[in-house]
C-alpha positions as CSV (number, residue, x, y, z in Angstrom):
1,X,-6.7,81.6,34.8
2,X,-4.2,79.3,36.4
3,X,-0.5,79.2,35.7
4,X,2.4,76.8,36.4
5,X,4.1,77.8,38.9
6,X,7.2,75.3,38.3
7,X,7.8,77.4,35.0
8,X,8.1,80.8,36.6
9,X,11.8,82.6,37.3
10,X,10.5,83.8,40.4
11,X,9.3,80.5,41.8
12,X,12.8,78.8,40.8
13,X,15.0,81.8,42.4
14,X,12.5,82.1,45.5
15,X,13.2,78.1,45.8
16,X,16.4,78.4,45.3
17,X,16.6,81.5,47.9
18,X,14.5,79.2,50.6
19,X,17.7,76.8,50.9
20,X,20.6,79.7,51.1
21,X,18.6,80.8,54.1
22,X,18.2,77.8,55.4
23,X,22.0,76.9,55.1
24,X,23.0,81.0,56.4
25,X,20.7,80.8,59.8
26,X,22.0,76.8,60.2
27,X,25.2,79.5,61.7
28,X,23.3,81.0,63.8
29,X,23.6,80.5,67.7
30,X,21.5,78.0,69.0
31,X,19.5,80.4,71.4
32,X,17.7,81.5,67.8
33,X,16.7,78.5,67.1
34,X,12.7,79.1,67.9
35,X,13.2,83.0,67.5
36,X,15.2,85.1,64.3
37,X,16.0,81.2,62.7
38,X,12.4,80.1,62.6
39,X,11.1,83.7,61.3
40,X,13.7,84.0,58.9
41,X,13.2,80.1,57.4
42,X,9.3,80.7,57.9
43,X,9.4,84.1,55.4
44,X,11.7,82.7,52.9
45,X,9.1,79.1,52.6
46,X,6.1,81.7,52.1
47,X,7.8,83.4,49.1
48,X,7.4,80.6,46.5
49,X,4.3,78.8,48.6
50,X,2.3,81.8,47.9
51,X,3.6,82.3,44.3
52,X,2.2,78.7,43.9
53,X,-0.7,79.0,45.8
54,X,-1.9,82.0,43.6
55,X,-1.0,80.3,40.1
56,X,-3.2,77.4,41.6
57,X,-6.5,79.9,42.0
58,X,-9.0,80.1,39.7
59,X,-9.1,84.1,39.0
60,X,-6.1,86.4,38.5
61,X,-7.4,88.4,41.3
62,X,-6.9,85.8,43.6
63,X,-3.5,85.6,41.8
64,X,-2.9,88.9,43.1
65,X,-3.6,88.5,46.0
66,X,-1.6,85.8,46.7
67,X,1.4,87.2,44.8
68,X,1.0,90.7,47.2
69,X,1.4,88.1,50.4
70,X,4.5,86.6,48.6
71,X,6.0,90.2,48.2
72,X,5.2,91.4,51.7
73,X,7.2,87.9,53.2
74,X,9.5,89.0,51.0
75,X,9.9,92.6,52.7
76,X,9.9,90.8,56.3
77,X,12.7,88.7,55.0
78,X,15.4,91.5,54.0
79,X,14.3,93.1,57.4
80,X,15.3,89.9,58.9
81,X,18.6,89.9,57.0
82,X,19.2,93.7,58.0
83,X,18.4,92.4,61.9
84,X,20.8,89.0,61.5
85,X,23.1,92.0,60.0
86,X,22.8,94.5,63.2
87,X,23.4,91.8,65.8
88,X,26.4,90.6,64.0
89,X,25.3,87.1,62.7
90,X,26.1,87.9,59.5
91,X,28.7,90.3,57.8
92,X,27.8,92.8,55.0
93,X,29.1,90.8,52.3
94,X,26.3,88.3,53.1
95,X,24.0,91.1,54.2
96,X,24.7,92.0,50.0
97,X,24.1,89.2,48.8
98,X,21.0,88.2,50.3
99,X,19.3,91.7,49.9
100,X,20.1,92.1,46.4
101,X,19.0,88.8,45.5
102,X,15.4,89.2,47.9
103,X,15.4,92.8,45.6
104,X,15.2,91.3,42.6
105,X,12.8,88.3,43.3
106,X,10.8,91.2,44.8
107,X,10.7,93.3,41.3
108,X,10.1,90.3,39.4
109,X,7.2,89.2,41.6
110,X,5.5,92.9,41.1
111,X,5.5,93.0,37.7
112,X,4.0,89.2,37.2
113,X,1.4,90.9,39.7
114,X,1.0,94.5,37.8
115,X,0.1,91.9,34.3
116,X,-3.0,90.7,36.2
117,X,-4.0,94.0,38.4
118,X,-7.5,95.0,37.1
């Protein structure tokens, strides 16, 4: 069964989450540029490409599945946060922010999953 993915809450935040990363590591130092910056913008795209990529298959597992990569970018990008945190890029406030917000997209993401887990 295939969904559309431009009416799901967790495509819309991840999206919007995609560009508030992109404007936070845009303050990073330039040195990061092809290292914690690229891995950081690189997680937060895969979020809602892989939420769209699974509503796009033809069988919820393969829904799943592409919904369980989306959650597992989304793990690698509060470790990134927590990292951009420990080196001092960012300050706790924005640390906060972020984590809660990756938290939430995270939950939401899970149960649209558990609905289609055989």
């Amino acid at each position: 069964m295939r969904h559309n993915f431009k009416n799901l809450e967790i495509w819309k935040r991840s999206r919007k989450l995609v560009k508030n990363v992109y404007l936070t590591t845009k303050t990073f130092p330039p040195e990061e540029k092809f290292s914690l910056i690229s891995q950081m913008n690189r997680a937060a795209i895969s979020i809602p490409s892989n939420i769209a990529e699974g509503c796009g298959r033809s069988t919820d597992a393969q829904l799943v599945y592409f919904l369980d990569i989306a959650i597992g970018s989304n793990c690698e990008l509060e470790t990134q946060f927590y990292l951009a945190y420990d080196i001092e890029y960012i300050s706790a406030e924005t640390l906060d922010k972020f984590t809660d917000e990756i938290a939430q997209i995270r939950r939401m993401t899970i149960r649209f999953s558990d609905k289609y887990r055989k």
